[in-house]
N, C-alpha and C positions, 0 to 999 in steps of 0.2 A: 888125934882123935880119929881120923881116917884110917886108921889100924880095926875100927870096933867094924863088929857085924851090922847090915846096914839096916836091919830092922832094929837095933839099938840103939844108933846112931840116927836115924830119921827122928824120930820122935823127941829129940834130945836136942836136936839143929832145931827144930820148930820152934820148942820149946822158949829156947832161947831167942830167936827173932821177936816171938811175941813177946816176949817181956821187953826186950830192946824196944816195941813198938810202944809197948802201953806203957812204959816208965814218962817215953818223954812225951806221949801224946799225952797223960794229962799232963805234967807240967807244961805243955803248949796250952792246953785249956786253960789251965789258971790263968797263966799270964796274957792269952785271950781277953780273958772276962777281967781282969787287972786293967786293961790298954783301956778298956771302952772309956776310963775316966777320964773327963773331958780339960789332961791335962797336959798340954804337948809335952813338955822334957820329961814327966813319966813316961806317957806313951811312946817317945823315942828308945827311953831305956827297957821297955817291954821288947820294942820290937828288935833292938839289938840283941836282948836275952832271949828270944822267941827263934833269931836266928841262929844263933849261938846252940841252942837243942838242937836244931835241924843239922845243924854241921856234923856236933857229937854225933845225934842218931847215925847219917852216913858210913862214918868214920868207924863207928861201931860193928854195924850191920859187914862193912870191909872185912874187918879182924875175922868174926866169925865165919866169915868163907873161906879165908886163909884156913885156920885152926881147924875147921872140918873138912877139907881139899887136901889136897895136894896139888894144888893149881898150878901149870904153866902159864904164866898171865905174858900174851905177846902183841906188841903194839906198832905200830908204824902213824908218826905225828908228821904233821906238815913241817916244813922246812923252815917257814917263818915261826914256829913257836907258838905257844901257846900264852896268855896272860889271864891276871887274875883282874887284870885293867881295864880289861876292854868287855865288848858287850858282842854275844853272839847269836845266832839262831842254829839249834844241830837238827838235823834230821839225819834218819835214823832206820833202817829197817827192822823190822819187829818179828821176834819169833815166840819170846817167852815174855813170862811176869818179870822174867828175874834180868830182863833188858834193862829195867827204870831201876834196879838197885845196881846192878853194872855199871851203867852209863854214869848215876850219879858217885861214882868209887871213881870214875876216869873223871871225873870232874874236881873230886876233892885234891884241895892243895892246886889246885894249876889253875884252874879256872873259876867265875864267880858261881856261887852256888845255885844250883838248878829250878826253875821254874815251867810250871806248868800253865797254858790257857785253859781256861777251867768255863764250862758253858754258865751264863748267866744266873741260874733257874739252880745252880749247886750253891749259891749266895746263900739262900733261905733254908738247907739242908740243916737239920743238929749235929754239931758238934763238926763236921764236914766246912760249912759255909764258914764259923768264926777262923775253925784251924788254917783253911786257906788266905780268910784275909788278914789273920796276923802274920802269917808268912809274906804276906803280898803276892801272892799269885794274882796272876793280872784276870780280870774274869772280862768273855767276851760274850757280848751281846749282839745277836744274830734275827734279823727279819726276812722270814722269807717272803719270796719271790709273791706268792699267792697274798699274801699281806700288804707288802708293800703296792700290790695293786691296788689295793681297796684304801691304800695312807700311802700315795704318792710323797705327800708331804715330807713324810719320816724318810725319806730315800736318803742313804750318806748318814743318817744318824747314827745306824750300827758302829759304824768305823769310826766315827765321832767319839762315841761312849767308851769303846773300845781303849782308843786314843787316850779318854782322860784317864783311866784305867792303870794307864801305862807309865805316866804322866812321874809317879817316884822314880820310874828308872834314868831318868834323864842325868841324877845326879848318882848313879851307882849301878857299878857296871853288874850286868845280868847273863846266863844261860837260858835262855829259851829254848825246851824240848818238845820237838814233834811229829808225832811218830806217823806217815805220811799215808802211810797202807791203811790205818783205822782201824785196824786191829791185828791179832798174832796171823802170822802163816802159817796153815797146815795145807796137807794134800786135800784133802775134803773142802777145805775154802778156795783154794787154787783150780780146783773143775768148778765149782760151784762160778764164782767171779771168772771163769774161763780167762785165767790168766795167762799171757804169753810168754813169761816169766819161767825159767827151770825154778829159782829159789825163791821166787818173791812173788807178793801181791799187787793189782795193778795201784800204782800211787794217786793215793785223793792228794787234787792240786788246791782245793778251795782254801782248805784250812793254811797253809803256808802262806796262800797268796792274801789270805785278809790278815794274816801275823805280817804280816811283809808290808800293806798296805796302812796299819795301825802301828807300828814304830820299824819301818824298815831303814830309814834316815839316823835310826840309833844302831842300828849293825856296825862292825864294823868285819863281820866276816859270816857268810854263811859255812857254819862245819858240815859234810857229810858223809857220817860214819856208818861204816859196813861191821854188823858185827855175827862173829863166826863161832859156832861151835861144834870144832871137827872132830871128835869123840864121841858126844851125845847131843847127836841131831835130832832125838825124843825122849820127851817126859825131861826136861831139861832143870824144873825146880826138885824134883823128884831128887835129878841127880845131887843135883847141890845138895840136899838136906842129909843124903845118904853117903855121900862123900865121896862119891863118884864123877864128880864135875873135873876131867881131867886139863882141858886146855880153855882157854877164851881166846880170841884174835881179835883184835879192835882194829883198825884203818881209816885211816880220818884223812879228807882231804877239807882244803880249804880254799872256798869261793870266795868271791867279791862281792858284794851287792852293787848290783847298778840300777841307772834306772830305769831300766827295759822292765826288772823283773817289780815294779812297783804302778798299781795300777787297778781299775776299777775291776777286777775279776768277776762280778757278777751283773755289770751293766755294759760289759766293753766285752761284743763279741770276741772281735781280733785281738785285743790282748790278752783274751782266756785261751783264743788257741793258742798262741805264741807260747803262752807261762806253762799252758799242758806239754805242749813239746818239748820245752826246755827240759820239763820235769822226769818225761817221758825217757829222754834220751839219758837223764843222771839217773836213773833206774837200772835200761838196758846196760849202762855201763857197770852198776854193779854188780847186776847179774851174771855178767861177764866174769868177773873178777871174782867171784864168790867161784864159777867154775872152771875158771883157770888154778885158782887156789887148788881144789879137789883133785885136779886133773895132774897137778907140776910134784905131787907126795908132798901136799899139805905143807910149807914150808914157806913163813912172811915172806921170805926174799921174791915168792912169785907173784905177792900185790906191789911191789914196785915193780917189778916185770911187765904185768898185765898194763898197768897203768902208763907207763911208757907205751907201750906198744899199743894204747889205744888212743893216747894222745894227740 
């Protein structure tokens, strides 16, 4: 299909994402409003079947980028492998929409399927709030600073509810995605946030560090993936739907959790500086590596290069 003119082919790629979207998001609703029955081995088989779409949608949404591309898809994984067994946290730098369909295509088959923290107040949303909690997206509950002055009390309950929230993954291993920047990179956001970055936004540490702080004990690896696309560094969905998306680069390294990086990040000055440098300096180093890429004639061999050589 990368053969057709691309104003025939956009509308066509669309086309079909949305029906991909709306076939299995209602059948996610049904079987939503199916779970509420207060019968657990249904509501087990709901949410087995509930997952089961999610996989398919994925897996779908994949083919179709294949079928309209001509995609060089190029990857460099860590050493140790990857599992569908274990439980992770990835971060992630963010350029486009089409990062959370990427990302979740590098997840199918190798690792458990992806999850998003989802702000509390999205609960109560139609159609939004049940879709996420038949999925089990963990929803996090957030009091600010100005609140919690006036309900000392409630201090630590955030993390608390969070916690219970999170409470099913204990027995089935998770992807947790989170995208650190808080939203896409453009030039106009990069003078704006005066960021010291050539390719990235400055990274928000808060949200990691209360993902970290509400089931970090369940990691067993922080992933952090650099994703590149050195052909169409603009209008990036645009390309995809026109079939102009010629390469992806994916780069995943894999951290540890320790327990330096787990901690009260918004009551513990010194461990917020700590966690912001931490953060700070796995940024710079992507950075790096995003323009040593550019620099070396675009070619993966030079993210294991950079990566050595900044080791």
């Amino acid at each position: 299909m990368s053969t057709l003119p691309a104003w025939v082919l956009a509308p066509i790629s669309f086309a079909l994402f949305a029906l991909n979207l709306a076939f299995w998001g209602f059948i996610v609703l049904v079987l939503s409003l199916l779970r509420l029955l207060p019968v657990p081995s249904w509501q087990r088989f709901c949410s087995r079947a509930v997952h089961g779409c999610y996989h398919q949608w994925i897996g779908i949404n994949a083919f179709f980028i294949k079928l309209v591309n001509n995609l060089d898809w190029q990857e460099q994984l860590p050493a140790e492998g990857l599992s569908r067994e274990q439980w992770y946290l990835m971060i992630a730098n963010h350029q486009s929409w089409l990062d959370v369909v990427l990302l979740m295509q590098f997840t199918h088959g190798r690792m458990p399927l992806p999850k998003f923290f989802l702000k509390e107040e999205l609960r109560w949303v139609p159609f939004i709030g049940i879709g996420a909690w038949a999925l089990d997206m963990p929803f996090m509950k957030r009091y600010s600073q100005a609140y919690l002055a006036k309900h000392p009390e409630l201090k630590g309950q955030d993390i608390e509810s969070t916690k219970r929230s999170c409470e099913k993954f204990r027995h089935q291993p998770t992807t947790i995605i989170n995208f650190v920047e808080g939203t896409r990179c453009s030039k106009a956001k990069q003078q704006q946030k005066q960021s010291p970055f050539t390719h990235l936004l400055p990274p928000k540490a808060g949200g990691i560090a209360f993902t970290l702080a509400s089931m970090g004990e369940q990691f067993n690896a922080i992933l952090d993936v650099t994703i590149i696309y050195p052909d169409n560094p603009k209008h990036i969905v645009l390309a995809m739907l026109s079939g102009k998306l010629k390469r992806v680069v994916v780069q995943v390294d894999r951290l540890p959790v320790t327990d330096a990086m787990i901690g009260d990040y918004f009551g513990d000055a010194i461990f917020r500086q700590q966690f912001q440098q931490w953060l700070n300096e796995r940024w710079q180093r992507k950075d790096q590596l995003i323009t040593d890429f550019h620099r070396s004639g675009q070619r993966l061999t030079s993210l294991a290069e950079s990566r050595a050589g900044s080791g």
